[in-house]
Structure formats: C-alpha cells, structure tokens
N, CA, C and O atoms as a DFTB+ gen file, in Angstrom:
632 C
 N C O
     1  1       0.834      -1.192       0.000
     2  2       0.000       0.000       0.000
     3  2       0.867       1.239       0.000
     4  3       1.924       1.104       0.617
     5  1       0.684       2.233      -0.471
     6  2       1.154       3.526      -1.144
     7  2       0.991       4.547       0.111
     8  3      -0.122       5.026      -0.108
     9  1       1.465       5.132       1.272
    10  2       1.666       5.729       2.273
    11  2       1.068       7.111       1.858
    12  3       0.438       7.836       2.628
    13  1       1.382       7.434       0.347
    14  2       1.194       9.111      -0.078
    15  2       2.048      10.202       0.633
    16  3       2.051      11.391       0.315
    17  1       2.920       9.521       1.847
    18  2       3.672      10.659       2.580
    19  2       5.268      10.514       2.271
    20  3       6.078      11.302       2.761
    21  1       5.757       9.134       1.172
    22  2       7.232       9.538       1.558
    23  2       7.523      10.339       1.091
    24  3       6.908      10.865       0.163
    25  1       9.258      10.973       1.880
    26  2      10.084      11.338       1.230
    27  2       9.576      12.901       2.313
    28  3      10.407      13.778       2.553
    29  1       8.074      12.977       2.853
    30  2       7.535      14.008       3.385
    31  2       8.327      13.974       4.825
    32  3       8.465      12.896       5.404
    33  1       8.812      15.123       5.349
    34  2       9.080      15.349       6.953
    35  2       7.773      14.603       7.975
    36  3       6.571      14.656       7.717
    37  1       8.260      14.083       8.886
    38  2       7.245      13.861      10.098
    39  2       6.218      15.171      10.343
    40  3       4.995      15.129      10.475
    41  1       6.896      16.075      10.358
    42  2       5.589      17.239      10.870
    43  2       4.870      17.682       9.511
    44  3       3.739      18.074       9.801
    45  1       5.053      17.746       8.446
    46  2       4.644      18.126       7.489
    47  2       3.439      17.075       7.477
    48  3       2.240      17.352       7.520
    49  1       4.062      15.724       7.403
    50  2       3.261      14.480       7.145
    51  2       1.899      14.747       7.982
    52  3       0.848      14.726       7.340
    53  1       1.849      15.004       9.424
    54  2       1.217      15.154      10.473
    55  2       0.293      16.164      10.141
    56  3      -0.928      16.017      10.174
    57  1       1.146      17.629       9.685
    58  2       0.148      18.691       9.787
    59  2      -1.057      18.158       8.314
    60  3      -2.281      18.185       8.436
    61  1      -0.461      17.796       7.265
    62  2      -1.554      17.421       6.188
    63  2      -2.717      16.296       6.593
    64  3      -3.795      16.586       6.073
    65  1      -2.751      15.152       7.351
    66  2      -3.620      14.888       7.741
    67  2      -4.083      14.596       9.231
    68  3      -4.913      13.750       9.562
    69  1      -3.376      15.474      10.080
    70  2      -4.229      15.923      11.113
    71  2      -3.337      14.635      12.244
    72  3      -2.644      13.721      11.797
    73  1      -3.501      14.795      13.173
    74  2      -2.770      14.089      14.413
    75  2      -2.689      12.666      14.464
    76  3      -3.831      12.219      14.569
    77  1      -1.885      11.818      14.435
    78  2      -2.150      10.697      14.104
    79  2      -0.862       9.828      16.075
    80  3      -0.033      10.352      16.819
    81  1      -1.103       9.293      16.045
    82  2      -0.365       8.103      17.552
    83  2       0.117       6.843      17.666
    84  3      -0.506       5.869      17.242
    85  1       0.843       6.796      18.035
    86  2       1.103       5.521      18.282
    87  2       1.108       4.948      19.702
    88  3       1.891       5.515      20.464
    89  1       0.238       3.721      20.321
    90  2       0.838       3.817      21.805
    91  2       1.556       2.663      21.668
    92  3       1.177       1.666      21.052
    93  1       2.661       2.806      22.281
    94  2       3.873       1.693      21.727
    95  2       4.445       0.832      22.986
    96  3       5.150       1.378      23.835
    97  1       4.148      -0.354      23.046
    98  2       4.407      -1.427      23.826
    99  2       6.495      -1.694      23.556
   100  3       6.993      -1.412      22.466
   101  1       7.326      -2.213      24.672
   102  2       8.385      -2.366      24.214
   103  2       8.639      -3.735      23.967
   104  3       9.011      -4.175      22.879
   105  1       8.325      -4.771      25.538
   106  2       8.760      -6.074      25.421
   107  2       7.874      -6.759      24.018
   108  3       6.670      -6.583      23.831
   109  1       8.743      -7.521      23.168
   110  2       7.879      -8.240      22.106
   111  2       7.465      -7.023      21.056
   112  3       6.766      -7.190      20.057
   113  1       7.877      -6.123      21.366
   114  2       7.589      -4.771      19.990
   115  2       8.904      -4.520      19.344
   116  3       9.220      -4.776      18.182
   117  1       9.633      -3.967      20.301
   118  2      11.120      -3.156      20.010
   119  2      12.179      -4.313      20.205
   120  3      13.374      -4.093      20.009
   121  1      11.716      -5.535      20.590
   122  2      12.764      -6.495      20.256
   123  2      12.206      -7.720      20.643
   124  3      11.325      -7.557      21.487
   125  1      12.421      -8.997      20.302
   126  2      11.725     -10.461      20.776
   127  2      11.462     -10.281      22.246
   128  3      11.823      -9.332      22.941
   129  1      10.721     -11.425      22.638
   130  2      10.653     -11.557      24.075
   131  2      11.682     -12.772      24.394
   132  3      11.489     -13.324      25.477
   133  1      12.943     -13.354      23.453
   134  2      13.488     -14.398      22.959
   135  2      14.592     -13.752      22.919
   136  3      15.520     -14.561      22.899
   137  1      15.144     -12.111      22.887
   138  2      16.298     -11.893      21.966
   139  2      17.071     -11.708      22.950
   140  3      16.455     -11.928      23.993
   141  1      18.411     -11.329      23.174
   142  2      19.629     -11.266      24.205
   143  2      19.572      -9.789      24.257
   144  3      20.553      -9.705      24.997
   145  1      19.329      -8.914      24.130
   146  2      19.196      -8.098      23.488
   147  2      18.269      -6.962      23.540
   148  3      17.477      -7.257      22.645
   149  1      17.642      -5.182      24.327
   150  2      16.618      -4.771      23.934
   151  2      17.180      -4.223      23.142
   152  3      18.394      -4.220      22.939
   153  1      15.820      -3.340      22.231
   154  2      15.417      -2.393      21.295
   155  2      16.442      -2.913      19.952
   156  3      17.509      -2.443      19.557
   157  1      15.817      -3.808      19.567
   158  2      16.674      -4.698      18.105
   159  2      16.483      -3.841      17.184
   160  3      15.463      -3.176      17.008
   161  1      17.794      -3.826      16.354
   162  2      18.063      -2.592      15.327
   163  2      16.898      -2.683      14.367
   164  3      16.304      -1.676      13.982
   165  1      16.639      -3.691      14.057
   166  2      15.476      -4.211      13.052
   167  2      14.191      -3.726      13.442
   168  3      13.644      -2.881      12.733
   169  1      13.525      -4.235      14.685
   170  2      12.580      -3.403      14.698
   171  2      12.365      -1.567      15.526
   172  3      11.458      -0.741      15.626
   173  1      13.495      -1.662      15.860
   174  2      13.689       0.157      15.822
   175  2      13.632       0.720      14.415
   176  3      13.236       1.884      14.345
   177  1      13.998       0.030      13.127
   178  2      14.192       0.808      12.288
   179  2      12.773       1.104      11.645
   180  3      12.451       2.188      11.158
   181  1      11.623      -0.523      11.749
   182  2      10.318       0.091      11.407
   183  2       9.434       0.687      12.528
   184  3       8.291       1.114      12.364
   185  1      10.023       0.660      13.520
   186  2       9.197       1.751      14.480
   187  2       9.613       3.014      13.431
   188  3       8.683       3.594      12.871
   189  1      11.165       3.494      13.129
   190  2      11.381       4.896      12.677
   191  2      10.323       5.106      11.511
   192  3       9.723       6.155      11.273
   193  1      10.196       3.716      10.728
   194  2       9.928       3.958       9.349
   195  2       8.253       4.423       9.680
   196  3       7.825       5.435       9.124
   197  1       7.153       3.455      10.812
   198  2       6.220       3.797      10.974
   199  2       6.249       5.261      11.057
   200  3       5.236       5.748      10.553
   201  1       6.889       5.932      11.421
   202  2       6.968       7.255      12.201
   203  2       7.279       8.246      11.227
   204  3       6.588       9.264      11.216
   205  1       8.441       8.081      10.202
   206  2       8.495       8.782       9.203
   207  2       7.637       9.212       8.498
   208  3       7.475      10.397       8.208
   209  1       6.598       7.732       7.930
   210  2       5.838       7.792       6.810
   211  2       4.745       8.280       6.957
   212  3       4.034       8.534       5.985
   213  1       4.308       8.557       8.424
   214  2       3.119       8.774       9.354
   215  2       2.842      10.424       9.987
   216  3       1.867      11.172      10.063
   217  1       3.994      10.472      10.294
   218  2       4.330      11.794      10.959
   219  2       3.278      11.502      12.622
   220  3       2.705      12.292      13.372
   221  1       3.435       9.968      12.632
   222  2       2.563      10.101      13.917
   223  2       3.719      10.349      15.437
   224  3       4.916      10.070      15.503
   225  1       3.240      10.675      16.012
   226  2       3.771      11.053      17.801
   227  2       3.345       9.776      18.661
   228  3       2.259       9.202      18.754
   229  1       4.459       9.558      19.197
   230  2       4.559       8.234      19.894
   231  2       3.673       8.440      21.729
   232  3       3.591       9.625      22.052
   233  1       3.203       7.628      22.582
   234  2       3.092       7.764      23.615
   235  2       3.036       6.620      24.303
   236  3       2.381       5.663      23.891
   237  1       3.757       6.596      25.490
   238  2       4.360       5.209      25.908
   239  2       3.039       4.633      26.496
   240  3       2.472       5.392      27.282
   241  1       2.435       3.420      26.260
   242  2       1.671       2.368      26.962
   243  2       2.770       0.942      27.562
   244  3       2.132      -0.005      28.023
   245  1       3.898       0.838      27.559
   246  2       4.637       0.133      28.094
   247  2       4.909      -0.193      29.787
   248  3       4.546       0.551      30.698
   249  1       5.320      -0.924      29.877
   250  2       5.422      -1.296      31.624
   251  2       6.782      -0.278      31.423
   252  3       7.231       0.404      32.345
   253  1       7.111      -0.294      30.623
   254  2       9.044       0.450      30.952
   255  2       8.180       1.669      31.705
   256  3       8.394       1.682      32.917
   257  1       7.340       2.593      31.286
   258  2       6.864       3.735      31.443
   259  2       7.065       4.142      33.188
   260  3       7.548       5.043      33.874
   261  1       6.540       3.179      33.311
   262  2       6.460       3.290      35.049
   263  2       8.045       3.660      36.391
   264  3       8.226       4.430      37.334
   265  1       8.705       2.761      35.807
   266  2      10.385       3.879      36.279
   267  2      10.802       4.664      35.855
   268  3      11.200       4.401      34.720
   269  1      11.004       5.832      36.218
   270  2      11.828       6.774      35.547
   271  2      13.156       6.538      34.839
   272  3      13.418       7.137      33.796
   273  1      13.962       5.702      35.377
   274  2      15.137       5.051      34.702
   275  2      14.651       4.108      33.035
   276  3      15.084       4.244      31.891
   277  1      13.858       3.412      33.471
   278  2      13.526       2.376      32.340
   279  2      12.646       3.041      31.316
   280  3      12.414       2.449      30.262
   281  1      11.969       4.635      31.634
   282  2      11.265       5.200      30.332
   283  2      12.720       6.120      29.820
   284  3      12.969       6.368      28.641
   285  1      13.507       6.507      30.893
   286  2      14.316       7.115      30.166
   287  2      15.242       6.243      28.800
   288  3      15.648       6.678      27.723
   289  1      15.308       5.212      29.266
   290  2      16.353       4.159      28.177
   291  2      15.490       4.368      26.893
   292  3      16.047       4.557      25.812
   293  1      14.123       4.334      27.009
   294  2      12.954       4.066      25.805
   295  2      13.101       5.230      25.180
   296  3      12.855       5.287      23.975
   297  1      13.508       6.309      25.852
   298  2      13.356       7.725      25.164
   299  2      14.493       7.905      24.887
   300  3      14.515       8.573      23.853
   301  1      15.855       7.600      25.359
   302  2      17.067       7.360      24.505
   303  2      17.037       6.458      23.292
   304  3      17.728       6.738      22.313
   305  1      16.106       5.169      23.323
   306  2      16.615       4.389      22.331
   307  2      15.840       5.082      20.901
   308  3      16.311       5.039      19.764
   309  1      14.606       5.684      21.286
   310  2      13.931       6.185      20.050
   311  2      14.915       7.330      19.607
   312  3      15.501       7.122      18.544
   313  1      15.205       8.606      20.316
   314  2      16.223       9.472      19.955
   315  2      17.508       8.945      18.788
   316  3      18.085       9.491      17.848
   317  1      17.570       7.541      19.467
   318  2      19.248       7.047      18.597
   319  2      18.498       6.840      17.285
   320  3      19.347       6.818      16.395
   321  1      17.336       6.687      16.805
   322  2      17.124       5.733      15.554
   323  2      16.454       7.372      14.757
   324  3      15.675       7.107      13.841
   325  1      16.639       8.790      14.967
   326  2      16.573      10.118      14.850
   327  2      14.728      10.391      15.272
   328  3      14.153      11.396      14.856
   329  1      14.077       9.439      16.045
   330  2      12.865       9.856      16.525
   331  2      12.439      11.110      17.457
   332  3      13.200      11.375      18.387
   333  1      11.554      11.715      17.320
   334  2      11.422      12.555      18.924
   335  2      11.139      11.394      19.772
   336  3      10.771      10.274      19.416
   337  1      11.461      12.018      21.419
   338  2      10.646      11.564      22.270
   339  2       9.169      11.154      22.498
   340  3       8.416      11.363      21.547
   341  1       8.775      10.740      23.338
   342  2       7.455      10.340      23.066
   343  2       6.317      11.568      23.472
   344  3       7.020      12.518      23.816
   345  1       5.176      11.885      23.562
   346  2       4.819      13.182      23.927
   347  2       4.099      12.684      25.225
   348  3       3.739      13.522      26.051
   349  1       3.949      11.780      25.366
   350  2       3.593      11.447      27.185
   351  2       3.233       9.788      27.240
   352  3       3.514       8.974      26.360
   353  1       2.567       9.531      28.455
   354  2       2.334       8.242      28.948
   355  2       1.108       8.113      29.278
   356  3       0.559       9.068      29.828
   357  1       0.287       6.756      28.995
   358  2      -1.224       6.695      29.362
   359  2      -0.596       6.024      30.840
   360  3       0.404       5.440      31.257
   361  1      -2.243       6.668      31.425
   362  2      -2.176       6.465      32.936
   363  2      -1.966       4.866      33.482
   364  3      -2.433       3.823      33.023
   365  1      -1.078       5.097      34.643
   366  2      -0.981       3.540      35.036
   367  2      -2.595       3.362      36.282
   368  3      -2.808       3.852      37.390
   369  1      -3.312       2.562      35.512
   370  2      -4.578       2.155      36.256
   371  2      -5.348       0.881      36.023
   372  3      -6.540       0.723      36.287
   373  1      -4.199      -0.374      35.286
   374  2      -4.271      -0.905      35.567
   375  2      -4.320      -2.104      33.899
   376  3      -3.359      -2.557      33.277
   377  1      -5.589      -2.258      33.674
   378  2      -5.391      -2.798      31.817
   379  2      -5.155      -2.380      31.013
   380  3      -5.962      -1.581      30.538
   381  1      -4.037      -2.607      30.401
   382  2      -3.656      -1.686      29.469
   383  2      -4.528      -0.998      28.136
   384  3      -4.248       0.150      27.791
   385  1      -5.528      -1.724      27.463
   386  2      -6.611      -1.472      26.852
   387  2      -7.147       0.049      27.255
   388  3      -7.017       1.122      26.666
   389  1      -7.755      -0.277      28.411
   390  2      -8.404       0.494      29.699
   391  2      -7.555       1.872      29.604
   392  3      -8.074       2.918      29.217
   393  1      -6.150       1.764      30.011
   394  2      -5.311       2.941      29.955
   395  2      -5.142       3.580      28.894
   396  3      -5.171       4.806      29.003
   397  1      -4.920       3.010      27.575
   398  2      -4.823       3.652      26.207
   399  2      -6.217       4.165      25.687
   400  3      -6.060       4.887      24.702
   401  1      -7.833       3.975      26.136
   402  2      -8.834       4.363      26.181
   403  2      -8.687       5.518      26.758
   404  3      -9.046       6.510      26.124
   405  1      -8.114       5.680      28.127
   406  2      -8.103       6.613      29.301
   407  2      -7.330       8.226      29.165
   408  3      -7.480       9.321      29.706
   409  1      -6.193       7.474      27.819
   410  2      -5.244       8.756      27.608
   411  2      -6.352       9.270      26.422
   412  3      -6.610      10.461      26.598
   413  1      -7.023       8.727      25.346
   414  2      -7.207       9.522      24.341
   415  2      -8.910      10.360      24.726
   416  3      -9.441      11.290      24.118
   417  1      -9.414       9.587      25.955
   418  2     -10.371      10.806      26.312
   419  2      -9.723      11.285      26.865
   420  3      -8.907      10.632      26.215
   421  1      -9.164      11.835      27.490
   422  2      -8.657      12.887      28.708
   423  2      -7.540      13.445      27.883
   424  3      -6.723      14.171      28.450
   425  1      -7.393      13.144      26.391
   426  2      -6.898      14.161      25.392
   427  2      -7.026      14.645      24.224
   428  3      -6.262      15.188      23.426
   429  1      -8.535      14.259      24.245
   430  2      -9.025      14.900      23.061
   431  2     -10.314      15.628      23.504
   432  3     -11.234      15.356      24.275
   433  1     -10.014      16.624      22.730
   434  2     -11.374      17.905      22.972
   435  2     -12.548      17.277      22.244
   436  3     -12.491      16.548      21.254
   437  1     -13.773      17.740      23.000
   438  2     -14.693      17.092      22.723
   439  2     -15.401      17.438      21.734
   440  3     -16.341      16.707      21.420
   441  1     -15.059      18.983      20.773
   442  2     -15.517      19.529      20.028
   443  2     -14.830      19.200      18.317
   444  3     -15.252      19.802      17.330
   445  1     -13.700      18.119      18.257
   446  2     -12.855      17.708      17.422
   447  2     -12.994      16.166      17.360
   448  3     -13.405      15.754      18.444
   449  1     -12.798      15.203      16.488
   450  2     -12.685      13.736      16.132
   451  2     -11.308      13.486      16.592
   452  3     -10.380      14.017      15.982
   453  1     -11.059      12.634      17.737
   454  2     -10.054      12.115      17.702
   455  2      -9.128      11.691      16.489
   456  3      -9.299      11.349      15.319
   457  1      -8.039      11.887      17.372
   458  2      -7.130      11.436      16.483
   459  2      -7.035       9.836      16.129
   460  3      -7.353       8.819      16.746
   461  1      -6.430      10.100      14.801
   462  2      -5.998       8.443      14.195
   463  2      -5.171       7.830      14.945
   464  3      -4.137       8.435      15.231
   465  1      -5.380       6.468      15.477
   466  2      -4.106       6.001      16.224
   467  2      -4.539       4.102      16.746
   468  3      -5.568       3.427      16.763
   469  1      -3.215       3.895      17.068
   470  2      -2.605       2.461      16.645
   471  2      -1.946       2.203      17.783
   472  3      -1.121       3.010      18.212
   473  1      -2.258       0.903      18.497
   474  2      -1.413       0.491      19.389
   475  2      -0.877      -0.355      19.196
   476  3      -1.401      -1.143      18.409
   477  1       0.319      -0.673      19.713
   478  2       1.868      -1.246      18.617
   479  2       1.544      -2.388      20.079
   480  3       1.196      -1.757      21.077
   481  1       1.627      -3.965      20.277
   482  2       1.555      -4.375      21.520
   483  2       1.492      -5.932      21.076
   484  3       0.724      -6.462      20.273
   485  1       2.776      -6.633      22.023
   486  2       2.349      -8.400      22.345
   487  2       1.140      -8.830      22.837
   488  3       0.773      -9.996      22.978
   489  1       0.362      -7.510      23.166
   490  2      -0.323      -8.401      24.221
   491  2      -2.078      -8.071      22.973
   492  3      -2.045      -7.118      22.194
   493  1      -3.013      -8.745      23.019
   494  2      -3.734      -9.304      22.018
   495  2      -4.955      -7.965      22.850
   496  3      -5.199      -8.128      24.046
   497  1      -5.591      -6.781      22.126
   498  2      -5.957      -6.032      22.547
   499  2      -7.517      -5.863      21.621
   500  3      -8.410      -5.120      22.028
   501  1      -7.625      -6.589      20.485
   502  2      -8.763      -6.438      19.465
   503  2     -10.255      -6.368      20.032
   504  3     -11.075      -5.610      19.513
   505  1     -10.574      -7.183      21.109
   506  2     -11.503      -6.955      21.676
   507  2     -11.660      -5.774      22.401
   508  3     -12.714      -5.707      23.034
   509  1     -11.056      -5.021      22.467
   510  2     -11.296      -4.032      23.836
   511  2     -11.035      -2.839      22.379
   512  3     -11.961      -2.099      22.046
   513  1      -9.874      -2.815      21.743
   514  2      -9.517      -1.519      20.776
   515  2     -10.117      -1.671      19.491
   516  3     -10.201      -0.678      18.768
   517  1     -10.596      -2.902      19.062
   518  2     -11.001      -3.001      17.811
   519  2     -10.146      -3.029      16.486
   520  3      -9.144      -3.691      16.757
   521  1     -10.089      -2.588      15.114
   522  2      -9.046      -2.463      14.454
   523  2      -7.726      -1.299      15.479
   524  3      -6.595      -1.649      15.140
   525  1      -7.702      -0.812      15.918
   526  2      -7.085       0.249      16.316
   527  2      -5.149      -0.688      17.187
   528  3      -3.953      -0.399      17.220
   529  1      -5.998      -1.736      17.653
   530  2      -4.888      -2.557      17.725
   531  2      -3.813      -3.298      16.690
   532  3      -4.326      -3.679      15.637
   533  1      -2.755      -3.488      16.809
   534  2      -2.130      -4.275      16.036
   535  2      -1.190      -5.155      17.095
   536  3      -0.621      -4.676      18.076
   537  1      -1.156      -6.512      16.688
   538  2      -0.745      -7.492      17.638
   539  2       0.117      -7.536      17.071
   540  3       0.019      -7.433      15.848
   541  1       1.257      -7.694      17.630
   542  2       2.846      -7.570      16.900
   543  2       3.167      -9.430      17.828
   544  3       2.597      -9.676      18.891
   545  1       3.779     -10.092      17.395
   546  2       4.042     -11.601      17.221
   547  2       5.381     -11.393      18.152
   548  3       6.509     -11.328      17.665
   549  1       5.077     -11.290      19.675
   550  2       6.534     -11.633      20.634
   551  2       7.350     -12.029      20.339
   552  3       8.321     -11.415      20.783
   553  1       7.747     -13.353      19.368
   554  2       8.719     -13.760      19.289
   555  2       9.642     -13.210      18.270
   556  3      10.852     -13.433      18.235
   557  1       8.973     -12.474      17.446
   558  2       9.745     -11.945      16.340
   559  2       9.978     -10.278      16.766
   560  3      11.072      -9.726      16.873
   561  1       8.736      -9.702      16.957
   562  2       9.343      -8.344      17.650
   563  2       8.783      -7.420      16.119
   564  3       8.571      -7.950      15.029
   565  1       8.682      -6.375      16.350
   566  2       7.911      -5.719      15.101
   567  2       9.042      -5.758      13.851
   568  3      10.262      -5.617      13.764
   569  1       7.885      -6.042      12.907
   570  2       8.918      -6.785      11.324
   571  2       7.959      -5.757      10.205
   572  3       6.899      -5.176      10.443
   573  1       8.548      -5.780       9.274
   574  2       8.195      -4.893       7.960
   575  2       6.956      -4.865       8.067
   576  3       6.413      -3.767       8.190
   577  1       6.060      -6.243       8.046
   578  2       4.813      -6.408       6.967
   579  2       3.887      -5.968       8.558
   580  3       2.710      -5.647       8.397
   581  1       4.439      -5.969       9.998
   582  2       4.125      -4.907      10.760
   583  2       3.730      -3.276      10.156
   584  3       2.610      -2.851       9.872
   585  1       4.703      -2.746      10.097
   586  2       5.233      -1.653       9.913
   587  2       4.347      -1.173       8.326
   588  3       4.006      -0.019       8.063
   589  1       4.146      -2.234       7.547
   590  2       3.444      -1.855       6.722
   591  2       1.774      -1.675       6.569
   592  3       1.121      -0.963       5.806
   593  1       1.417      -2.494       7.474
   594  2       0.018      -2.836       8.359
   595  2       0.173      -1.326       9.192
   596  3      -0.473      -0.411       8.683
   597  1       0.659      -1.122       9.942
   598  2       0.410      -0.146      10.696
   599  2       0.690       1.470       9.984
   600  3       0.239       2.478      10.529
   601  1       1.503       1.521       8.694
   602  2       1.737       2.988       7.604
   603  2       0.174       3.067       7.032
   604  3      -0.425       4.138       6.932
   605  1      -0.451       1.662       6.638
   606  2      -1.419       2.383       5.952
   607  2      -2.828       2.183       6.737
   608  3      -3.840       2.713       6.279
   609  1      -2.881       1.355       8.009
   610  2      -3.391       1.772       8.892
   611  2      -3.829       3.062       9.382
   612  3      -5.033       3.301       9.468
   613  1      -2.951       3.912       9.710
   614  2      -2.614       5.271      10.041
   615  2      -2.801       6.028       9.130
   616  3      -3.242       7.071       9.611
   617  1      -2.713       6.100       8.047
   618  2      -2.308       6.957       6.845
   619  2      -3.997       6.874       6.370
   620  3      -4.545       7.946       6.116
   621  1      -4.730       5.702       6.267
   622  2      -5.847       5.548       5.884
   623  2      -6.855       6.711       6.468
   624  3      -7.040       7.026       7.644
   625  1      -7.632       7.416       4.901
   626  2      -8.325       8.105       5.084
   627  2      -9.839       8.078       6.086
   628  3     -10.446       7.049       5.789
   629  1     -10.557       8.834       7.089
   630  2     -11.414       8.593       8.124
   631  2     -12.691       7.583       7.113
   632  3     -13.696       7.131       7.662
C-alpha cells in the first residue's frame, strides 16, 4: 500500500492529515521476548519507518513507562534511531486497553474527532480496541509487513 507521505518530513506528514499516535508497547515490539538483546536494530528501524511515513507522535503504553530510569532508556533508544521523544504516557490504572482508552479521552477535545491512532503491543488487545490494535508476534518483535500494516493503517483516510 502507497503511504502518499514519503520522502515528506514527520511534521509536514502530520500537519496534512491531522494528528495521528502511536501507543507503543516495548517487550515483544522493540525487540523479541526471545532476543539477548533490547530495542533490536530491526525493529527500531520500522518503528522509525512507521513514524516517518506517518508523521505520527509516539506515547508510551509500556510497563518500561512506570520507572523513571527504564522510560528514560525508551526515550534514549527512540532518539538514537533520529525519533522525537514520546509526547507522554497513558495512565498507570491498571489494563492496558483500559489505559490507552483513558489517555485519548482525557486528550481529546470534545468539540474535534479524535485522532488516528494504533497500538503497537504483544499483548492481544482487538476486543477491547477493535481495528485500532495491532498485535505484533513476541517472538519476532515488530517486522516490515508490521510496519506496513500499521503505515497504511494510520495513513488511511477517516
């Protein structure tokens, strides 16, 4: 599927069709739940590529979120692959479903359509998010035909 944004800046991408998210899980996303290894170059690079082609803004739904030490590593490792930081964290209250519900009312005005957005996650969320989820396969850790599922996911007109 045809993105319509490469080659476009992240904010450019963003400002033409309007706010788009990612809430991004780490264990089993940013690297196997199998690998020696976090934040595997491979799938850091289609987190970047999601992000490029998207111009979407990341916000942590991860357990890392919860130490200050362990969100900081997450916000270093996106920085290394030329990402921004993330623009915040859904509340810790308990299911994660529940919490990524919790951040996008309590951040979206009620007079506007939420924004487009995608939760990147091992953990199997379709019942609770609907398409809005994407189950990324733990053992492999997010892979292209991810990354390509989730560009035109996002990119897809309302």
């Amino acid at each position: 599927w045809s993105s319509g944004s490469k080659g476009m800046a992240a904010g450019e991408a963003a400002e033409r069709r309007g706010q788009r998210l990612i809430f991004l899980d780490v264990d089993g996303v940013l690297h196997s739940i199998f690998s020696g290894r976090t934040f595997e170059p491979t799938c850091m690079e289609q987190l970047a590529r999601i992000v490029r082609e998207t111009g979407a803004d990341i916000v942590l739904s991860t357990s890392w979120r919860v130490l200050d030490q362990s969100k900081e590593l997450v916000e270093r490792s996106l920085e290394s692959v030329g990402l921004p930081r993330s623009i915040g964290m859904t509340p810790i209250e308990g299911e994660r479903a529940a919490e990524i519900l919790a951040w996008i009312r309590d951040h979206s005005p009620s007079d506007e359509a939420p924004p487009r957005w995608l939760a990147l996650d091992d953990i199997d969320m379709e019942e609770e998010l609907g398409e809005n989820a994407l189950l990324v396969d733990k053992t492999r850790g997010l892979t292209s035909a991810d990354a390509d599922a989730a560009i035109s996911f996002l990119n897809r007109e309302r």
